[in-house]
Backbone atoms as SQL, in Angstrom:
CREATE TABLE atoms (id INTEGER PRIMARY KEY, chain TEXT, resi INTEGER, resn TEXT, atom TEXT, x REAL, y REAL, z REAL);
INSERT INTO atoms VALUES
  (1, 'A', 1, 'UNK', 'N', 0.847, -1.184, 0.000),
  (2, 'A', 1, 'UNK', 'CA', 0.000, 0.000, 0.000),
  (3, 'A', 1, 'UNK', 'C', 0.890, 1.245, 0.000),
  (4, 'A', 2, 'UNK', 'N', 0.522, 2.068, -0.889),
  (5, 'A', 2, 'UNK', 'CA', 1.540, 3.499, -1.405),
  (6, 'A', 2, 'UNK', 'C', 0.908, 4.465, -0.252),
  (7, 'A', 3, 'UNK', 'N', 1.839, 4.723, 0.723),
  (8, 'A', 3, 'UNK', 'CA', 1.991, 6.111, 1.580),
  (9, 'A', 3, 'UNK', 'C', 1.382, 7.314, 1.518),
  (10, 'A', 4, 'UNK', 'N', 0.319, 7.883, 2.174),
  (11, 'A', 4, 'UNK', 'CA', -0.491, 9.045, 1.736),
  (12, 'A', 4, 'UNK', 'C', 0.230, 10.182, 2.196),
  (13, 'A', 5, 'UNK', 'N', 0.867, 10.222, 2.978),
  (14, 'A', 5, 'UNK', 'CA', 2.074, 11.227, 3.378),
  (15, 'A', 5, 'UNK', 'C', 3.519, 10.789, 3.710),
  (16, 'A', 6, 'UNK', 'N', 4.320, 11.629, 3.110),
  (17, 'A', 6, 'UNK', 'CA', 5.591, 11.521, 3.653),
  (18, 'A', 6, 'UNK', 'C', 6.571, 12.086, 4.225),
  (19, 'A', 7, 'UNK', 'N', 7.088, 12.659, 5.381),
  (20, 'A', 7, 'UNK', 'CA', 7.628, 13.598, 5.696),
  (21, 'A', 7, 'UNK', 'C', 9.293, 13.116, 5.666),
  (22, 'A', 8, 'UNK', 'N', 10.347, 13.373, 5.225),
  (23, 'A', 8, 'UNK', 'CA', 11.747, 13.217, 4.818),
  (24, 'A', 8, 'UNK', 'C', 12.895, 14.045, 5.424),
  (25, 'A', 9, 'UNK', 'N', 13.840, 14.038, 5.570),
  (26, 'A', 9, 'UNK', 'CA', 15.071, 14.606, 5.539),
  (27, 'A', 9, 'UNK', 'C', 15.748, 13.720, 4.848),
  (28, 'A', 10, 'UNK', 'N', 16.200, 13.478, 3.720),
  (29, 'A', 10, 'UNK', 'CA', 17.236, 12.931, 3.222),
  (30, 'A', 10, 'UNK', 'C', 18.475, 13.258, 3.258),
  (31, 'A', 11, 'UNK', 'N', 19.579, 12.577, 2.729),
  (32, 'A', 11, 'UNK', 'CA', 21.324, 13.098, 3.104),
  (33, 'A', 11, 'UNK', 'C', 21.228, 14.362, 1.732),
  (34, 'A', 12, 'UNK', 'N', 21.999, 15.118, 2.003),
  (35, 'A', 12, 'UNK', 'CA', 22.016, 16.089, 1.321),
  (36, 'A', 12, 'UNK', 'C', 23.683, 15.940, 0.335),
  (37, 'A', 13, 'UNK', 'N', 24.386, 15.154, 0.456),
  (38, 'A', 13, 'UNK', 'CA', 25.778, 14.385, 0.057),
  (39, 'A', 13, 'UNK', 'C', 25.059, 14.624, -1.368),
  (40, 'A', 14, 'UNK', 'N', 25.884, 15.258, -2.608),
  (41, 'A', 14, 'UNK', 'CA', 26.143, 14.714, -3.717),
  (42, 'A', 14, 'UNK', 'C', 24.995, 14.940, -4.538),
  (43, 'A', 15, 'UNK', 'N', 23.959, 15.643, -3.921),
  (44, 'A', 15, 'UNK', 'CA', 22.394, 15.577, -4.437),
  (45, 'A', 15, 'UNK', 'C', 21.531, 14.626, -4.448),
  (46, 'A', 16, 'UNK', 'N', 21.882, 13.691, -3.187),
  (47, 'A', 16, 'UNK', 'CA', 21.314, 12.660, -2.852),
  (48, 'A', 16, 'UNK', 'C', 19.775, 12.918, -2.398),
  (49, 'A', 17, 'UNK', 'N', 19.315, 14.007, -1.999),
  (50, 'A', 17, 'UNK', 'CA', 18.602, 14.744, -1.768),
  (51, 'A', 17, 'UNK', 'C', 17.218, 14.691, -2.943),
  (52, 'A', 18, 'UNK', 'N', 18.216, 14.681, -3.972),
  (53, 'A', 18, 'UNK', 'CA', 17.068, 14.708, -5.401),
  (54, 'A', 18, 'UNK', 'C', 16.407, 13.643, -5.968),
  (55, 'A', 19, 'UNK', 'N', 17.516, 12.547, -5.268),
  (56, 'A', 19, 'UNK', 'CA', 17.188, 11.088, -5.927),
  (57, 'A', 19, 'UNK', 'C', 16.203, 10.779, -4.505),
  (58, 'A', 20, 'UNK', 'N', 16.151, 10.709, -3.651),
  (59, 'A', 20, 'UNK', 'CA', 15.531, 10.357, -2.251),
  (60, 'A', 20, 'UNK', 'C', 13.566, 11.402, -3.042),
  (61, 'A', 21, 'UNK', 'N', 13.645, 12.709, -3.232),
  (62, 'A', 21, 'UNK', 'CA', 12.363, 13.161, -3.397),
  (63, 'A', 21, 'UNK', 'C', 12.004, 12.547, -5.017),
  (64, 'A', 22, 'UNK', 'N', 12.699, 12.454, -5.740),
  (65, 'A', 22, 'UNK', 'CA', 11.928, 11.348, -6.950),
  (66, 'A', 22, 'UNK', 'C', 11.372, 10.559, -6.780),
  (67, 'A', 23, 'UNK', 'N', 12.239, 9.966, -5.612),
  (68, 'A', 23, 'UNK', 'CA', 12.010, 8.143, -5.330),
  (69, 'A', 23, 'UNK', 'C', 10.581, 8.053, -4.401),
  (70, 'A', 24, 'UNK', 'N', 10.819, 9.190, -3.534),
  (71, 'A', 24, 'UNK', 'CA', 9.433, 9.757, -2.349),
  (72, 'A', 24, 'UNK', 'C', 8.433, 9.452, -3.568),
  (73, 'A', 25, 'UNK', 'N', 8.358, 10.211, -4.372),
  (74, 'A', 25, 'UNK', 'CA', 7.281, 10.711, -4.847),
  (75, 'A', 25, 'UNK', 'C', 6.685, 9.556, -6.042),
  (76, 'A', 26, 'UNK', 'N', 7.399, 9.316, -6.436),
  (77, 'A', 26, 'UNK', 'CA', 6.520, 7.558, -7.438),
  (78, 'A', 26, 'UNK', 'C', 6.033, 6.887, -6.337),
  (79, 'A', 27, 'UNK', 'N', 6.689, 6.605, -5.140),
  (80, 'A', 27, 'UNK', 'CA', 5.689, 6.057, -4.560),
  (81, 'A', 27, 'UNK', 'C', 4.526, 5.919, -3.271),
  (82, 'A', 28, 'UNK', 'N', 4.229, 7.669, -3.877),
  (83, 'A', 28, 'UNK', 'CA', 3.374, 8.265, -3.040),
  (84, 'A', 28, 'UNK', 'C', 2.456, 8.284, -3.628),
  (85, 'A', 29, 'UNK', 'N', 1.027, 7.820, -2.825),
  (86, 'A', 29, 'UNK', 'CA', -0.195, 7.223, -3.270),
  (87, 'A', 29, 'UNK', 'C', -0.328, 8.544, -3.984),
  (88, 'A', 30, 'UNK', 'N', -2.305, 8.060, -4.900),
  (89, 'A', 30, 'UNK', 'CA', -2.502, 9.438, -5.569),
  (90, 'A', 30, 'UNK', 'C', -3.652, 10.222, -4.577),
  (91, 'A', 31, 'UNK', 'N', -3.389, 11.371, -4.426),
  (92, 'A', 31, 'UNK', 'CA', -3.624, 12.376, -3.782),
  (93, 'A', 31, 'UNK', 'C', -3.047, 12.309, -2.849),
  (94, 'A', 32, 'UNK', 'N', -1.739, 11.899, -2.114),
  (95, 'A', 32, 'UNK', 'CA', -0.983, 12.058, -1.242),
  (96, 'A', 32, 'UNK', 'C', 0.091, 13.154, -1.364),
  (97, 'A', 33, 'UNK', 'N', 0.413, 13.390, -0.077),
  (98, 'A', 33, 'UNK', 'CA', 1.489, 14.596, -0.091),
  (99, 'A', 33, 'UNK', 'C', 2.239, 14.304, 0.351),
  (100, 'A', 34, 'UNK', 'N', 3.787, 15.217, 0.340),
  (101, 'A', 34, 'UNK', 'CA', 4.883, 14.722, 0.750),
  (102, 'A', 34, 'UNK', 'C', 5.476, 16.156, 1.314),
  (103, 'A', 35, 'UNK', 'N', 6.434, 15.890, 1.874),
  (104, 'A', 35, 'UNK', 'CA', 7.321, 16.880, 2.396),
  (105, 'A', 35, 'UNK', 'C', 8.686, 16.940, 2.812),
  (106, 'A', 36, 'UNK', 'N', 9.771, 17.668, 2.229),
  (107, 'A', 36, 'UNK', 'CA', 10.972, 17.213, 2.480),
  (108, 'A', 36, 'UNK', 'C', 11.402, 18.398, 2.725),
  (109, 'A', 37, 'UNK', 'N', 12.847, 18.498, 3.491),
  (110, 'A', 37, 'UNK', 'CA', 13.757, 18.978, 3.802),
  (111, 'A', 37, 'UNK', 'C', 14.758, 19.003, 2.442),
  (112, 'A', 38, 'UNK', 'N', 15.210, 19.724, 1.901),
  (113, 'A', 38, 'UNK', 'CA', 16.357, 19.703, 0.647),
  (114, 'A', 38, 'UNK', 'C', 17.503, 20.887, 1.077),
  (115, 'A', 39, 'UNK', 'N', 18.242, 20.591, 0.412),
  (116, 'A', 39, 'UNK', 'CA', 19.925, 21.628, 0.524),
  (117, 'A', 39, 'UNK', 'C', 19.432, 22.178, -0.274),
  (118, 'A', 40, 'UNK', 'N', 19.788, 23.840, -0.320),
  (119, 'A', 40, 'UNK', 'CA', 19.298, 24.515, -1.321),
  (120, 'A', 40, 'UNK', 'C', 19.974, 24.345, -2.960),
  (121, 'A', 41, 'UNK', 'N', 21.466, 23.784, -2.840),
  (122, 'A', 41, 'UNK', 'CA', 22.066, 23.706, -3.879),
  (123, 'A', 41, 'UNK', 'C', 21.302, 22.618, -5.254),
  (124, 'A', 42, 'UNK', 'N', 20.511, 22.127, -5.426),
  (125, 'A', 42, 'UNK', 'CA', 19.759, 21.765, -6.147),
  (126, 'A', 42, 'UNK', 'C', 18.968, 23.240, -6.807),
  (127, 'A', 43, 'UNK', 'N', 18.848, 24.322, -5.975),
  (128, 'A', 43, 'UNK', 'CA', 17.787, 25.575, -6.810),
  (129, 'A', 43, 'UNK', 'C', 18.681, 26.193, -6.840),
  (130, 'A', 44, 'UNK', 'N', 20.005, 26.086, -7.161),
  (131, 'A', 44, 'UNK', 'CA', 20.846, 27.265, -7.942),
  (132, 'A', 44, 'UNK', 'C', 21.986, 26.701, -8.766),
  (133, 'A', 45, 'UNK', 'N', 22.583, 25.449, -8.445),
  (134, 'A', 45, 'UNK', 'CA', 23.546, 24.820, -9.990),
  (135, 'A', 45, 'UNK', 'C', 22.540, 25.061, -10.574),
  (136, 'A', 46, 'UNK', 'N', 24.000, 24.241, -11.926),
  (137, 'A', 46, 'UNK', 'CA', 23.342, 24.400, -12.962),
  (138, 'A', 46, 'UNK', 'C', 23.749, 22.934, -13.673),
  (139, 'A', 47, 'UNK', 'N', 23.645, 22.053, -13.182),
  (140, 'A', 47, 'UNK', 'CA', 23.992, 20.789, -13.555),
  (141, 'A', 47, 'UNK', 'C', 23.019, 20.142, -14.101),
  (142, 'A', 48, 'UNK', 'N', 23.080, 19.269, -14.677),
  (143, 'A', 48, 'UNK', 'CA', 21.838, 18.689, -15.580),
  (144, 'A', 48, 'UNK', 'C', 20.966, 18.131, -14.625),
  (145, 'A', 49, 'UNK', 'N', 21.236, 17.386, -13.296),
  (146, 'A', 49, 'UNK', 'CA', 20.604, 16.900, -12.474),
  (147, 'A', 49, 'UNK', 'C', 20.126, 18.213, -11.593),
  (148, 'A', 50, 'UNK', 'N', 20.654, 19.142, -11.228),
  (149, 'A', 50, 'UNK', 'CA', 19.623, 20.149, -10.813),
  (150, 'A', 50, 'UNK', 'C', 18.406, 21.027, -11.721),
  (151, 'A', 51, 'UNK', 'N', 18.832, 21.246, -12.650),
  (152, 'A', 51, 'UNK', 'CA', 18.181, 21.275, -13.403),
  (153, 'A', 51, 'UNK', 'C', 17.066, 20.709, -13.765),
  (154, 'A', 52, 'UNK', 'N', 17.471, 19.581, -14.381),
  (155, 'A', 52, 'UNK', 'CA', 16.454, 18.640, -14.348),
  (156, 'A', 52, 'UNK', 'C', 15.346, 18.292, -13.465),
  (157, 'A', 53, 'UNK', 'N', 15.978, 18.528, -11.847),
  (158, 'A', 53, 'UNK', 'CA', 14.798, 18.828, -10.819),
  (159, 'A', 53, 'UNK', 'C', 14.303, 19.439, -10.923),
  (160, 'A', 54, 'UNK', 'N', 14.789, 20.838, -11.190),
  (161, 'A', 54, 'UNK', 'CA', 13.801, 22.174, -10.858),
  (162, 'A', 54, 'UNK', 'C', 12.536, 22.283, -12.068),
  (163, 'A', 55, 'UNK', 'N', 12.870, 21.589, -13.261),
  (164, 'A', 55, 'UNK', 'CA', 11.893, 21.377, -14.029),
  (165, 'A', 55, 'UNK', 'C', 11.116, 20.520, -13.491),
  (166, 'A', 56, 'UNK', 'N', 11.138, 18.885, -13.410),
  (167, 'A', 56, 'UNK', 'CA', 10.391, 18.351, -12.795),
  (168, 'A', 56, 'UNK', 'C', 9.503, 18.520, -11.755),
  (169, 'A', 57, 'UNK', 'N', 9.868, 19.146, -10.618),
  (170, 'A', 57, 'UNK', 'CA', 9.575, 20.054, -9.436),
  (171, 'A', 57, 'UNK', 'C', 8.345, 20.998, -10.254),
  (172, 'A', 58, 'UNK', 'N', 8.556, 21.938, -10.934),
  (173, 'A', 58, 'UNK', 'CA', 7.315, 22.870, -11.850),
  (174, 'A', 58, 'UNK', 'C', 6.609, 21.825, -12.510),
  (175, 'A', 59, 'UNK', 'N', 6.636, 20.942, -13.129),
  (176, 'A', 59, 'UNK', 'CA', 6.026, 20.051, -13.968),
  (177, 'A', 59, 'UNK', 'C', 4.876, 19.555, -13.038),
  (178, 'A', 60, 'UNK', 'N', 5.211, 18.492, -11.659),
  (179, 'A', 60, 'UNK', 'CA', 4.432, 17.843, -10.812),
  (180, 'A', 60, 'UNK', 'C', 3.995, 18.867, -10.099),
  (181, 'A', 61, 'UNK', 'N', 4.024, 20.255, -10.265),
  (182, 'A', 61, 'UNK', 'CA', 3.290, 21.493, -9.041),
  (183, 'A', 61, 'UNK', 'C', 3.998, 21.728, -8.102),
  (184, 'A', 62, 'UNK', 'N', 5.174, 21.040, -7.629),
  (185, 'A', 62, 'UNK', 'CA', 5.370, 21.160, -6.389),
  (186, 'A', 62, 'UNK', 'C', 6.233, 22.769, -6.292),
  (187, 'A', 63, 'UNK', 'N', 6.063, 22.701, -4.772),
  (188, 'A', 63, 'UNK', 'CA', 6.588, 24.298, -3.980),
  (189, 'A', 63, 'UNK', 'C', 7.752, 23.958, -3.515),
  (190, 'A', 64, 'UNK', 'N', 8.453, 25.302, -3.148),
  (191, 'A', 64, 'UNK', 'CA', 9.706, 25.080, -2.457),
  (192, 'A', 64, 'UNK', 'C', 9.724, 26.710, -2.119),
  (193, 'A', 65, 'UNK', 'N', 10.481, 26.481, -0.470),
  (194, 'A', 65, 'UNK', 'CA', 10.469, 27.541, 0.270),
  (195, 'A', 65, 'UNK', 'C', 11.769, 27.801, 1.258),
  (196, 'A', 66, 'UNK', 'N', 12.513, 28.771, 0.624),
  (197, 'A', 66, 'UNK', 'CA', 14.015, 28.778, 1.384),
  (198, 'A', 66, 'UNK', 'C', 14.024, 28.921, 2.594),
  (199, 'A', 67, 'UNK', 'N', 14.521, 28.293, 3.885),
  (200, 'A', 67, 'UNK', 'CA', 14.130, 28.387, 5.237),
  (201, 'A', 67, 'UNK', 'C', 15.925, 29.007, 5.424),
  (202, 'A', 68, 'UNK', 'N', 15.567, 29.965, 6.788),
  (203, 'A', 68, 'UNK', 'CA', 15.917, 31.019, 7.160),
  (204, 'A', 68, 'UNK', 'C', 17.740, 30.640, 7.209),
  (205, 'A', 69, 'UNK', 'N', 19.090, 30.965, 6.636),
  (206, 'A', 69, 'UNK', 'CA', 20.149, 30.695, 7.157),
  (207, 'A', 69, 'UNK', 'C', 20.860, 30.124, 8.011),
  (208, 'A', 70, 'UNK', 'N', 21.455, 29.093, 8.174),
  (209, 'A', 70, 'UNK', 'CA', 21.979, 29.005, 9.496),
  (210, 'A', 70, 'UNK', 'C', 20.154, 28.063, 10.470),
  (211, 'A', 71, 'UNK', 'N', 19.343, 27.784, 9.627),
  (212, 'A', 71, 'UNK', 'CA', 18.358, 27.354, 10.379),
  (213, 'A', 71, 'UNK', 'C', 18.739, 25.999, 11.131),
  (214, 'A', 72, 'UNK', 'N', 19.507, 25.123, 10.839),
  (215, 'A', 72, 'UNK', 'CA', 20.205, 23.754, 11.475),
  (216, 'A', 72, 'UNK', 'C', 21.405, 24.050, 12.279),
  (217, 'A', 73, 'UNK', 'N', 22.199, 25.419, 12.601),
  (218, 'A', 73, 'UNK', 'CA', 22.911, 25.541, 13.077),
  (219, 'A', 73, 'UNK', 'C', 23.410, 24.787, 14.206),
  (220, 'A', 74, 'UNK', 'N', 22.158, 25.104, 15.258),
  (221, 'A', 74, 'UNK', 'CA', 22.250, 24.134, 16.483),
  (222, 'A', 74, 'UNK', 'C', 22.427, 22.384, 16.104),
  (223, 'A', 75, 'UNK', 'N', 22.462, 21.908, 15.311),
  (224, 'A', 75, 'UNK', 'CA', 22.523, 20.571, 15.138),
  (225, 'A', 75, 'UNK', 'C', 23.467, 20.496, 14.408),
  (226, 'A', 76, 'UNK', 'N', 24.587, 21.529, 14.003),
  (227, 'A', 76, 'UNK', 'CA', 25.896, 21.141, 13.594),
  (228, 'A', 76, 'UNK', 'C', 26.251, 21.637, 12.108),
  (229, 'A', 77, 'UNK', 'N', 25.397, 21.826, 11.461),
  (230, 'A', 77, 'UNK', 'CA', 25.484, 21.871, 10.259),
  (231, 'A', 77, 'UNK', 'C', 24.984, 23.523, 9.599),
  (232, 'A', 78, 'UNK', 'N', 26.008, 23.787, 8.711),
  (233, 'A', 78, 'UNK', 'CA', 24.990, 25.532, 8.109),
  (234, 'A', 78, 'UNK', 'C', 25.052, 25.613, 6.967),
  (235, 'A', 79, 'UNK', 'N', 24.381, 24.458, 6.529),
  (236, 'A', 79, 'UNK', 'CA', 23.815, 24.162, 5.144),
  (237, 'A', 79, 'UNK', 'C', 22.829, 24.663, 4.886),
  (238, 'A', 80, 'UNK', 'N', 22.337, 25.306, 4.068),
  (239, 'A', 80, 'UNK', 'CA', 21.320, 26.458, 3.967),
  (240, 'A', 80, 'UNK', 'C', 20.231, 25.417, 3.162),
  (241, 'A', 81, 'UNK', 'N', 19.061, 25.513, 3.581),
  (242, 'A', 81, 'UNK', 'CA', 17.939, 24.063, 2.859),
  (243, 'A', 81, 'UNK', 'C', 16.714, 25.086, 3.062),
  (244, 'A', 82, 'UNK', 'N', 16.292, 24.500, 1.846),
  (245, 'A', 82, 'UNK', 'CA', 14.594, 24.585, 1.362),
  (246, 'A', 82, 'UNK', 'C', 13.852, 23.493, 2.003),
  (247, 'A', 83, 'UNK', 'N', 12.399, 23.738, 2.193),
  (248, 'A', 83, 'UNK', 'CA', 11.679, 22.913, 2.758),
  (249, 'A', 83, 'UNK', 'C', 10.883, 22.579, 1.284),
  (250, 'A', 84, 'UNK', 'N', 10.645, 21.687, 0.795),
  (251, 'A', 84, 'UNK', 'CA', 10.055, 21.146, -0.511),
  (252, 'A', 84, 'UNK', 'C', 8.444, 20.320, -0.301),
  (253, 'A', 85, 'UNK', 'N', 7.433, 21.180, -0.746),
  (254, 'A', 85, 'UNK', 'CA', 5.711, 20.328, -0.479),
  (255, 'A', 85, 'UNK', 'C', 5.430, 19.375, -1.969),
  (256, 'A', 86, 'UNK', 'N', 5.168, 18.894, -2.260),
  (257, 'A', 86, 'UNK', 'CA', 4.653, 18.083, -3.273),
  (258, 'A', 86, 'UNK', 'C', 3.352, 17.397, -2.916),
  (259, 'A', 87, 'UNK', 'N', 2.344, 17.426, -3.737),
  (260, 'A', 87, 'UNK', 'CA', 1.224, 16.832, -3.815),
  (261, 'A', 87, 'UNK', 'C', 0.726, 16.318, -5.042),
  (262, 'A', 88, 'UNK', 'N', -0.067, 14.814, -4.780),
  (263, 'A', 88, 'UNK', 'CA', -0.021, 14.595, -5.711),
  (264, 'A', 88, 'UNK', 'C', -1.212, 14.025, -6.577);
């Protein structure tokens, strides 16, 4: 049975990030939603695989919303990440 919600943090290593919300999302039931945590570096290369997201990303509707600098600080890390909604 396909998942009606999904809430994520995936590793953010390498754009692992992009392959983890593809993978979310085929097998997220239909009318289910999802929600992830992403590194922002996927919405500003320019690599064929970011790219390629950010189209896909407009294609399936989904949103994305830059969360505040330094927002993970306390947990070690100041990787600057978007919070990503998809519905589907």
């Amino acid at each position: 049975m396909a998942p009606d919600l999904i809430y994520m943090n995936p590793p953010f290593e390498e754009l692992q990030d992009v392959d983890h919300v593809r993978h979310a999302y085929e097998v997220l039931a239909e009318d289910g939603r999802m929600i992830s945590v992403m590194a922002e570096s996927a919405f500003f290369r320019q690599d064929k695989k970011s790219v390629g997201f950010r189209i896909w990303l407009k294609e399936v509707g989904g949103k994305s919303e830059k969360l505040p600098d330094g927002r993970f600080k306390e947990s070690g890390t100041m990787v600057n990440a978007r919070l990503v909604v998809i519905s589907k």
